[in-house]
N, C-alpha and C positions, 0 to 999 in steps of 0.2 A: 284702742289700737295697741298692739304688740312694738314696743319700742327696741330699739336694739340695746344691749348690756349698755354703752356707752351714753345715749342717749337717756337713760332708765338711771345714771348715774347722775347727769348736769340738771335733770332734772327734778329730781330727791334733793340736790344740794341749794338749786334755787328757791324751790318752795321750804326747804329750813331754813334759808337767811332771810325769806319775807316776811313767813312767820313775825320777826322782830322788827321787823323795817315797818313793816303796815303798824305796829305797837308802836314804834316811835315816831310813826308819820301822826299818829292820832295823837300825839306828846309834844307835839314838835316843839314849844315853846320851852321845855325844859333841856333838848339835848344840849351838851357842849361843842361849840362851835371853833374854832380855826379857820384863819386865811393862809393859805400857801400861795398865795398871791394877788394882785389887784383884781377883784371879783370873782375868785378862785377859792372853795370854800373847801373843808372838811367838816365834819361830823362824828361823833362817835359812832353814830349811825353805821356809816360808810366803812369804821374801822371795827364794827364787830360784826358785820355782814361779811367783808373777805376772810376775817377768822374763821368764821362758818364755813363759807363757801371753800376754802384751804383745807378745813380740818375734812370735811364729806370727799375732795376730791382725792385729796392724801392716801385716803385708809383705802376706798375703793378702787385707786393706781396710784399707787407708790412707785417712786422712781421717776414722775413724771415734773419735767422742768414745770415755773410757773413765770408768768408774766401778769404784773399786777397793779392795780392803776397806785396803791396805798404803798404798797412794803418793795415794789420795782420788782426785779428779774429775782430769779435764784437758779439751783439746778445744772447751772454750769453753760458754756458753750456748743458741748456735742452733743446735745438732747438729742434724741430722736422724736419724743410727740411732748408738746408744751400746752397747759390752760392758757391761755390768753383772757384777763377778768378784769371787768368792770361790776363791783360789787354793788353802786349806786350812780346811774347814769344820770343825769338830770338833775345834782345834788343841790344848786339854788331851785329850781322847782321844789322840791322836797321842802328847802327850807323856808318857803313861801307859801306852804302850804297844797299846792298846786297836783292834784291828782298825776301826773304827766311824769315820770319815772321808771327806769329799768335795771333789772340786775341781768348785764351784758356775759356770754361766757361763749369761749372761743375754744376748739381744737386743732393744733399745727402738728403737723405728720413731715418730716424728714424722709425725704427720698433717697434713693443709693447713689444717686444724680449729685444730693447734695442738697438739691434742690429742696422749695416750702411746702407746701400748701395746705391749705385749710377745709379741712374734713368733717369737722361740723361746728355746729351753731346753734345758738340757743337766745334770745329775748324774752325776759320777762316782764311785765306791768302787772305788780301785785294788786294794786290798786283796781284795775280794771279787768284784773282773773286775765289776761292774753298771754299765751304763751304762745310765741313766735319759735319755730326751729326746724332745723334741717340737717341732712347730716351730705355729705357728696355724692351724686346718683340717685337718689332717693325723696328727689322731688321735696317741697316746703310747704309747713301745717303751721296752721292756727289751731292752739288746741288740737280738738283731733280733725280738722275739717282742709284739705290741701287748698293751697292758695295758686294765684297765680296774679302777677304784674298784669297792668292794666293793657287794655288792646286800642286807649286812642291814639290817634296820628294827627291831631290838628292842634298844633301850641293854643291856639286864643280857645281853644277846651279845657286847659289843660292845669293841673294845678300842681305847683312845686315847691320843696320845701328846702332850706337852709341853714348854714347859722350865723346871723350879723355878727360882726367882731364887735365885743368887749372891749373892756380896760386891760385885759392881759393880751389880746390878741396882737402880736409882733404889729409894726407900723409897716409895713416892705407888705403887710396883705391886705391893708386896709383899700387901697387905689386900685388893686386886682377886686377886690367884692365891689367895690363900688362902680368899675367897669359893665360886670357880670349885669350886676342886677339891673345898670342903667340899659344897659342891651336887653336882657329879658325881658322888664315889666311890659315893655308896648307888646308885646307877643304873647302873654297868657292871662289863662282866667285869672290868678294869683299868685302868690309865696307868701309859704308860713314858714315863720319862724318858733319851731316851740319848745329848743331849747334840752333836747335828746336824742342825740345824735344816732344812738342806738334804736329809737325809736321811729326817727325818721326813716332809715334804713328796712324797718321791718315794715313800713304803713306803704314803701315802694314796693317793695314785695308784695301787700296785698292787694297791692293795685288803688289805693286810696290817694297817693301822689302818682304822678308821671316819672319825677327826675327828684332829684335830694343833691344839694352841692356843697361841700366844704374844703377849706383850706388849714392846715395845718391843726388837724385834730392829731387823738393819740391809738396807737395800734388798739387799747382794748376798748375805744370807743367803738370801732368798725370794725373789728377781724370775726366777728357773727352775723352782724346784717348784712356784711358783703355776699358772704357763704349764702344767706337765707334768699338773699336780691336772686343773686345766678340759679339758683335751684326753685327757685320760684319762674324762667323763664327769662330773667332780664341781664342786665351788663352792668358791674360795678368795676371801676378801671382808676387811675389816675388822667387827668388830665391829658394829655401824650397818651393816651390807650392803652398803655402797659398794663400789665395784673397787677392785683396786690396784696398777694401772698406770700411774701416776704413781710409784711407790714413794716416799712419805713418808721423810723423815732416819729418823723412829722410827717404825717399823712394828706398829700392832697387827693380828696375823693369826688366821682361824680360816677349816680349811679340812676337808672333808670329806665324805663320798658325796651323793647326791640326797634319802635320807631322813632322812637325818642332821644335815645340817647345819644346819637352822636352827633345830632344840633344842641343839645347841652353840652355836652364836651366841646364842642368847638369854641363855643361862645365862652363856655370858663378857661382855655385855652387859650382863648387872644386875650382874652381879660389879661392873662398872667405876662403874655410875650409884649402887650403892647407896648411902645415907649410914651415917657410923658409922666 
């Protein structure tokens, strides 16, 4: 397929940070490791993937803000178009050996409004060659093959994916998932949890999940596979129905096909309001 400039760009920079990510997925036993918090891991891995992925975005647009999951913001306040990166999504996967991994990468366009939004998207899984991506108007590919959200409509078909809270996961979201999930399970085929959030997001897109729900993830876990969900035909929103292209610090997301989504959302919705 003929990619646009933009797109011909995220994706030259993702397949040179895999390059070494699939080398040291096959190493894994020797990277050096870091906790940035209770079950919250770093890697070198991780911190020589966004170098990469920085240095290829840099040279081919310069001048462009970044948002970063490793080294945070830069670029200033008035940006007008910002990376949004998740250089190793899934990084206990990774370091458990676990095929299940992405390098997440996001495009934000400023409007004259003032206003956000998100103009493309891109998922990688080096491990499994997919390369998830879309850009705004322009419809969402696997590889070179367009995808499209699933078309059932009857929950007990239906199968969803999440992410159970951790030991980092704040305690104020733990009684909200446990609402969620206690409502859901009598009503569908399953939920997986499998711990890439960016992944989750693109497997809704091809229609392999129904719905994907999470609470208080981070902007460059999701500012791709939301892009990828919507341009694949489906609805990625907060909780409340709002957009999310502004991407919030703490992300509540719920994203899923056209019949579906908004008995997910509701159900992660009272989850949040209920009292108790």
């Amino acid at each position: 397929m003929r990619l646009s400039a933009v797109m011909t760009v995220m994706q030259n920079a993702a397949e040179k940070a895999a390059r070494r990510l699939l080398r040291d997925f096959n190493e894994v036993e020797q990277l050096q490791v870091s906790i940035k918090g209770p079950g919250d891991f770093v890697s070198q891995a991780d911190i020589r993937a966004e170098r990469t992925i920085r240095e290829e975005l840099e040279r081919a647009r310069p001048g462009y803000a970044f948002l970063m999951e490793e080294s945070g913001a830069s670029g200033g306040d008035k940006w007008d178009w910002r990376w949004v990166v998740d250089p190793l999504d899934g990084t206990t996967n990774f370091l458990h050996g676990l095929p299940h991994w992405a390098i997440s990468i996001g495009l934000q366009k400023r409007q004259q409004d003032g206003s956000v939004e998100i103009v493309a998207g891109l998922v990688y899984n080096p491990a499994a060659n997919e390369m998830f991506w879309a850009e705004k108007g322009a419809g969402a590919f696997l590889n070179d093959r367009r995808i499209r959200v699933s078309a059932r409509r009857d929950m007990l078909e239906s199968l969803f994916a999440t992410g159970i809270p951790f030991a980092k996961v704040p305690a104020r979201l733990r009684m909200p998932f446990a609402r969620a999930m206690g409502t859901l399970m009598p009503q569908v085929a399953g939920i997986r949890r499998f711990g890439a959030a960016a992944l989750d997001l693109a497997w809704v897109a091809a229609g392999r999940y129904e719905g994907y729900w999470e609470l208080g993830i981070r902007p460059w876990d999701c500012a791709a596979g939301a892009l990828i969900v919507r341009e694949a035909g489906g609805f990625c929103t907060a909780p409340d129905g709002t957009d999310l292209n502004d991407l919030p610090d703490d992300v509540m997301i719920v994203a899923g096909n056209t019949h579906l989504h908004g008995k997910l959302r509701a159900i992660v919705e009272d989850s949040l309001t209920a009292k108790g």
